[in-house]
N, C-alpha and C positions, 0 to 999 in steps of 0.2 A: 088608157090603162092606169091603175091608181096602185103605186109601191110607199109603201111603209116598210123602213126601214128602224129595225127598233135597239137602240145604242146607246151610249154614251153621247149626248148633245155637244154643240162646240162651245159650251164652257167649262167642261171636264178637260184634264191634261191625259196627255199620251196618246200611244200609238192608236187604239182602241176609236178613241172619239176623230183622232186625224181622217181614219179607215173612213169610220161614218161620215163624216161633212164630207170627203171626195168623194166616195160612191155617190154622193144623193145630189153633190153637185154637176155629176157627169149625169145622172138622169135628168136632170131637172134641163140638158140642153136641148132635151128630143121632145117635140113638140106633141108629141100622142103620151105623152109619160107625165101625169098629177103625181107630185114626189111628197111625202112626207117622214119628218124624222119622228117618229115618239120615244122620248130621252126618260134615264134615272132623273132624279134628283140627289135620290141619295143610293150608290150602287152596293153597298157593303152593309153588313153591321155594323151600330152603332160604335162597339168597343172597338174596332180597329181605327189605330191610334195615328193618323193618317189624313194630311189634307189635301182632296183628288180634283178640286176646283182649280182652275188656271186664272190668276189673281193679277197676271203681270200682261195679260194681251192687252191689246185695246181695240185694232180695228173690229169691224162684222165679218167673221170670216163668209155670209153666205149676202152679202149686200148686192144687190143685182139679179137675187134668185126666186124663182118664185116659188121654195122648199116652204113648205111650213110645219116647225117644233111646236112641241108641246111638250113641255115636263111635266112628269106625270108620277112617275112609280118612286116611290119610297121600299127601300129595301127593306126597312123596318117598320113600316106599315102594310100590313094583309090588305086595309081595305083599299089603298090605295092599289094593291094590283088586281082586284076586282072594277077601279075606276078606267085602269090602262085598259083592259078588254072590252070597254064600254067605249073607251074613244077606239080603238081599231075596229072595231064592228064598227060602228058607224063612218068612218070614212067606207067601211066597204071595200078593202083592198082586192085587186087581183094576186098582188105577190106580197106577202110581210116576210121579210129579210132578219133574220137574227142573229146579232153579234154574240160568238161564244167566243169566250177566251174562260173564262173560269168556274167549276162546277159549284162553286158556293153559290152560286145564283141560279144555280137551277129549281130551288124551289121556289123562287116566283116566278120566274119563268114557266114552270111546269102550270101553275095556276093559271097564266094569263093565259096560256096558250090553248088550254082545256077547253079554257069559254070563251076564247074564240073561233075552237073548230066546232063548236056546237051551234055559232049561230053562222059563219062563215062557211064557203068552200073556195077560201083562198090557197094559192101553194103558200107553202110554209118550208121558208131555204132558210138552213141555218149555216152561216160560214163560220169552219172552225178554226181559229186562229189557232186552238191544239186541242189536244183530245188527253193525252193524257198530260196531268197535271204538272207542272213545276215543283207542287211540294203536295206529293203525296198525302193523300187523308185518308183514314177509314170510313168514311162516310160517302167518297169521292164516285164509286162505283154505284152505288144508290139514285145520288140526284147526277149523275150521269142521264144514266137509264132511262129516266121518268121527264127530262127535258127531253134530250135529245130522241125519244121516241115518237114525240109529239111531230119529226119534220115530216114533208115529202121527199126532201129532194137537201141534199148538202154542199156546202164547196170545201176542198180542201183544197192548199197551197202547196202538199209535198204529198209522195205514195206512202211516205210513213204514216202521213194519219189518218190516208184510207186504212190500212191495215189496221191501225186501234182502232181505228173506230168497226173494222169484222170483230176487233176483238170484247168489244164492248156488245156488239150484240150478233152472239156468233150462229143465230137459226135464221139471223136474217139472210135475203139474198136481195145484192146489190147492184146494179148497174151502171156502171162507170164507165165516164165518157168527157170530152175535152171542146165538145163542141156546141154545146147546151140541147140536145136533144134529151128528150124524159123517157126511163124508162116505162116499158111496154105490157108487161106480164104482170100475171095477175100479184099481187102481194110482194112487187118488188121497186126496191127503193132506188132513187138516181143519186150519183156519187157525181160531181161534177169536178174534176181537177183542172184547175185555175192556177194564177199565180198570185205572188202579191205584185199589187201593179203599182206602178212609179207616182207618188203623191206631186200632185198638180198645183200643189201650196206653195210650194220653194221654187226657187229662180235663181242663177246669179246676177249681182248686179255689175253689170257691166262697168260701170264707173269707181269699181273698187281696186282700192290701193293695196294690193296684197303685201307687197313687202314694207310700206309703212305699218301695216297691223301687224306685219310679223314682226317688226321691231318692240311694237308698241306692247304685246304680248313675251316678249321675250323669247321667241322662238327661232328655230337652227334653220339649215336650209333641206331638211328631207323633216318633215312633217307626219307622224301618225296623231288619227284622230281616235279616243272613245268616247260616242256621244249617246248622250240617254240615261233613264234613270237608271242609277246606280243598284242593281241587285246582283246577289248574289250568284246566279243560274248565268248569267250573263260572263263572269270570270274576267273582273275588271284586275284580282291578284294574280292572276295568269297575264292577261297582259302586261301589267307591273311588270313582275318577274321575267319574261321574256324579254321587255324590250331592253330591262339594265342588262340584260348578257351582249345586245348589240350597243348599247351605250358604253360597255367597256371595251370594246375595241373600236367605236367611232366619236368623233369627236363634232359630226354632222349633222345628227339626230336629234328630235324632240319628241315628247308626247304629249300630245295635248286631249286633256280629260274634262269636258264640256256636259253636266249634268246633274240632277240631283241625288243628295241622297234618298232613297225610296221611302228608310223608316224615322226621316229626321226631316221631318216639314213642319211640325205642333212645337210650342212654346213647352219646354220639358221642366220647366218651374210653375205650369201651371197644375192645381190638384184634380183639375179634369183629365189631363193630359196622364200625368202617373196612376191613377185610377184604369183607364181607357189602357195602359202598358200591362197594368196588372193585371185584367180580365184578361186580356186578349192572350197575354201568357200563358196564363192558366189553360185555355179551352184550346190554343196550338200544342201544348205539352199533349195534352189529351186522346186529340184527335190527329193529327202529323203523325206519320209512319218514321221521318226520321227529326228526333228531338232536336236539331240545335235553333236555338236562337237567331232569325235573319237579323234581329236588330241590332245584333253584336258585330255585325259586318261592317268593318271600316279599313276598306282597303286602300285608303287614300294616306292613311298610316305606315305604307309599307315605303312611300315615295322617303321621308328623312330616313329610314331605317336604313334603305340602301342605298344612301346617299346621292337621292337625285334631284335634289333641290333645284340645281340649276339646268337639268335639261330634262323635267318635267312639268306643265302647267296644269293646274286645276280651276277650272270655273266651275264651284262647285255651287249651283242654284240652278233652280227652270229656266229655261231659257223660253221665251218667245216664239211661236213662230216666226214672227219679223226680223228674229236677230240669226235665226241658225245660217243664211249664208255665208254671214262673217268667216263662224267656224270653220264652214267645209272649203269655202274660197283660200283659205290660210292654208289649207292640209293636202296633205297627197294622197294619202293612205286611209283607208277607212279599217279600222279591226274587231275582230266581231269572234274572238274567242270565246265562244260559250260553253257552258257545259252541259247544258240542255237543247234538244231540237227546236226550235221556236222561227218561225216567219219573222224575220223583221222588218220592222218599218224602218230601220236606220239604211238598212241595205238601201231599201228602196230610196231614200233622201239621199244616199250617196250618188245615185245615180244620176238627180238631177244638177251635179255637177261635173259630172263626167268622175269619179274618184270612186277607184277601182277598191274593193276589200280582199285583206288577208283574213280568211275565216278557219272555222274545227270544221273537220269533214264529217260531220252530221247533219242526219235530217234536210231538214231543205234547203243548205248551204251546198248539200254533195246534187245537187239538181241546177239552183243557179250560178255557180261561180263553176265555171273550167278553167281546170289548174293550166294558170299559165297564160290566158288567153284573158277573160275580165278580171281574175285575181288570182292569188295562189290560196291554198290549203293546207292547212296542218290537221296533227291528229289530236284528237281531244285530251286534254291533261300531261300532253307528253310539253313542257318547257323546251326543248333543245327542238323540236316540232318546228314547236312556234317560234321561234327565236329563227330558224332558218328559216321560217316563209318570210318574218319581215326582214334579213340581212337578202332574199332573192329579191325583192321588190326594189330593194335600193339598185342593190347589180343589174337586174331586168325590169325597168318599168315597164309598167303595161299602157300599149299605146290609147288616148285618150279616145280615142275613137273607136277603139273596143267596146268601151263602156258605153257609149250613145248608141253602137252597133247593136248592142244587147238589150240595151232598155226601150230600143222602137217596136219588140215583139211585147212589151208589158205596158199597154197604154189602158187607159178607164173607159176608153171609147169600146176595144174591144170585149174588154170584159164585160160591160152593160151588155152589148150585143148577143154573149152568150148565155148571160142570163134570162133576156127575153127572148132568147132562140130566135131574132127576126133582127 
């Protein structure tokens, strides 16, 4: 069987391209499974003002495998996504795999996929990392549509985005199911609900000196972690703010904030770089349903404000894969206040250290985290919420073997297996 999986390659940063290199390295172990990735080069428009290359790795994350990449599609080249359906027709897949996360790429996406169901009669899975957007666009519902019509078959990670996605195409009829069987009847589409499963990149190292790093870092003896790129939706000022209400009645605490900024990677003195801010302004003022500004988000501003220079840390840059054990080996607490529904991959890297998360009880946080048992819960936007889910984690740890308990039913092994139904 021959899977093409079509993503972010692994010299792209984030969650996105992490997704990609484990899925395709857990296929690549089963010996009836020809695995390939075909990658962007370039995933966005040119005007966003944004650098999405990982500059700072160095080993092969796929060395030992016998996957093979090909980059290919230029977001800002047409002809190049007529070249990407030339190379997946010709591998000739059984299954090509499509990473959604964002409807801006739906119209090449929609292109490639056109003329590959014309010359193919491969399934065509699209996993939705989300369905509805993070930042709303007028446009968003259009190349929705016209991508996402193109699948057989879907994976979603929570029931909330089977439901957009009835709501995105409401004459379809869909059938949902947890075990990879394909729907049956005639004109009906398979829904497949999955998790996100526990990335197979991180490890602890066993020979790490925890509390000499915690000296070396400056850090207390109860540890919360926020790690990942710094966005907005994500409600890095929400944690701020909550944890200085437990920081004013403990003197035990730290935060440790391990990530980049999202809209601050380009050299902002160069005249490509301010050029590349000013379009991109322009056409978000335009098209976004709600105007503010992401690039104005500097929440790392709020730590001297309230005074928490010294029982707040920031590493504020990419990190490596190679380095994030550091982080989570130092932390107890993983926080995951968001203000959006969104799968995350942080969840999931918390797990491979046994480090339980306090999250918002949204989306598919209210699916994997039971209050109390892997983590606790707050409610979205309420500060006093959140402030009491991290002051219960201190008083009730959550035993570590909770968290290993939990994360043996979210392996790659089984998910590949549901997606080839065998």
């Amino acid at each position: 069987m021959k899977i093409v999986i079509f993503g972010p390659g692994p010299k792209f940063k984030g969650g996105i391209a992490n997704y990609t290199l484990s899925l395709a390295k857990e296929f690549a172990k089963r010996d009836d499974v020809e695995t390939h990735i075909v990658s962007w080069t370039y995933q966005y428009p040119s005007i966003i003002p944004r650098d999405f290359i990982n500059r700072s790795g160095s080993a092969n994350p796929l060395e030992g495998t016998n996957v093979k990449v090909t980059y290919a599609t230029n977001y800002n080249n047409p002809l190049s996504w007529y070249q990407t359906a030339d190379i997946i027709n010709n591998i000739k897949p059984d299954i090509l795999i499509v990473q959604w996360a964002l409807a801006i790429q739906g119209l090449p996406i929609n292109t490639i996929l056109k003329k590959v169901k014309a010359k193919t009669d491969c399934e065509i899975i699209f996993i939705l990392h989300v369905v509805k957007q993070k930042e709303e666009s007028i446009i968003d519902s259009f190349l929705l549509k016209r991508a996402l019509g193109n699948a057989d078959s879907y994976i979603v990670h929570a029931h909330k985005y089977y439901e957009e996605l009835k709501q995105v195409f409401p004459e379809q009829k869909f059938f949902l199911d947890a075990t990879g069987k394909r729907a049956s009847q005639p004109n009906e589409k398979t829904v497949i609900k999955l998790y996100h499963p526990v990335y197979d990149m991180f490890a602890p190292d066993p020979n790490f000196d925890k509390e000499r790093t915690k000296k070396e870092l400056g850090l207390r003896k109860n540890v919360f972690i926020f790690f990942g790129f710094i966005r907005r939706y994500k409600g890095l000022h929400n944690v701020i703010r909550a944890f200085a209400k437990l920081a004013d009645e403990r003197d035990d605490v730290s935060l440790l904030i391990v990530g980049e900024s999202f809209w601050n990677t380009l050299d902002t003195n160069k005249f490509s770089t301010k050029i590349k801010k000013s379009l991109f302004g322009a056409v978000k003022k335009i098209l976004l349903k709600k105007k503010e500004d992401e690039s104005d988000y500097r929440p790392l501003e709020l730590i001297n404000k309230m005074n928490l220079d010294d029982k707040v840390v920031a590493v504020n840059r990419y990190v490596p894969n190679e380095e994030v054990h550091k982080y989570f080996q130092v932390s107890d607490c993983n926080v995951l206040f968001y203000l959006v529904a969104t799968p995350s991959g942080v969840e999931s890297t918390a797990y491979n250290f046994s480090v339980p998360s306090v999250a918002t009880r949204i989306g598919h946080f209210s699916e994997s985290i039971s209050d109390g048992y892997n983590g606790y819960l707050a409610e979205p936007n309420d500060i006093d919420s959140m402030y009491l889910a991290m002051k219960k984690f201190i008083e009730h740890p959550i035993p570590k073997e909770n968290i290993t308990a939990a994360a043996k039913n979210l392996s790659w092994n089984n998910y590949v297996k549901v997606i080839l139904n065998r």
